[in-house]
C-alpha positions, 0 to 999 in steps of 0.5 A: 583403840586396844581395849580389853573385857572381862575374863569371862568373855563377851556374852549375851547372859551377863550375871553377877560374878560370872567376870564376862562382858555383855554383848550389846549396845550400851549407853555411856551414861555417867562420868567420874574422875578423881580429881586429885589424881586428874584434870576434869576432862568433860563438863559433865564430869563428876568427881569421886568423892572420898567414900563413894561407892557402886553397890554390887550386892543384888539383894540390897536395894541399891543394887547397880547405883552409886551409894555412899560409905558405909553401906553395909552391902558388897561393893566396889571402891571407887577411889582406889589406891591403884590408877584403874578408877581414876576416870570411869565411864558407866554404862547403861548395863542393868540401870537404872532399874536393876534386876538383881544378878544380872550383873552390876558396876560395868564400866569403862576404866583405865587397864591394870596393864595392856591386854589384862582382863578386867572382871567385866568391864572394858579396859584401855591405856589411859591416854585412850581413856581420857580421850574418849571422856574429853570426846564423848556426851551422855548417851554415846553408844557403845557397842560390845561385839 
């Protein structure tokens, strides 16, 4: 399958804003979809909710985790208007204990358009993406080279 990382390249020091991938093995470790938007594709499954968010401030306490609005800290949207986070995969990437910095929100999402770059993540064509989710089960590895 296609798929693309982020515009910092794959690397081995992954840190907050650099916009890179980090090199590994990872763990899918969470399953989100937007049930307005798509059928649950997994048992597992567990739909985005209106106001939920991933805090991707590394001086606030739930640094890298799935919080709530309003949260008065940086973080990332989860129900966006655009199609990108209609199913996410989170990875294990600095959780569940995050150290602050080194990077936080890695997921496996839907691309914006084929081979755009994502600011870390991996992306893919949809179809590929709902795939995977009907195929995987928690703590399937993942393997960034």
């Amino acid at each position: 399958m296609a798929a693309t990382c982020g515009w910092g390249g794959v690397i081995d020091n992954k840190r907050e804003g650099d916009g890179a991938t980090p090199r590994g093995a990872h763990s899918i470790v969470g399953l989100f979809y937007r049930p307005d938007r798509i059928s649950r594709p997994s048992p597992w499954a567990q739909p985005i909710l209106p106001g939920d968010l991933w805090c991707d401030d590394p001086k606030h306490q739930a640094y890298n985790t799935l919080c709530r609005a309003p949260l008065g800290a940086s973080a990332e949207t989860l129900r966006r208007s655009d199609p990108q986070y209609d199913l996410i995969m989170i990875t294990d990437w600095n959780w569940p204990r995050a150290v602050p910095g080194l990077g936080s929100a890695i997921f496996m999402h839907q691309w914006r358009s084929p081979g755009a770059s994502t600011a870390g993540c991996i992306a893919m064509a949809r179809q590929n993406l709902v795939w995977l989710a009907k195929s995987l089960m928690p703590e399937t590895r993942l393997i960034v080279r």
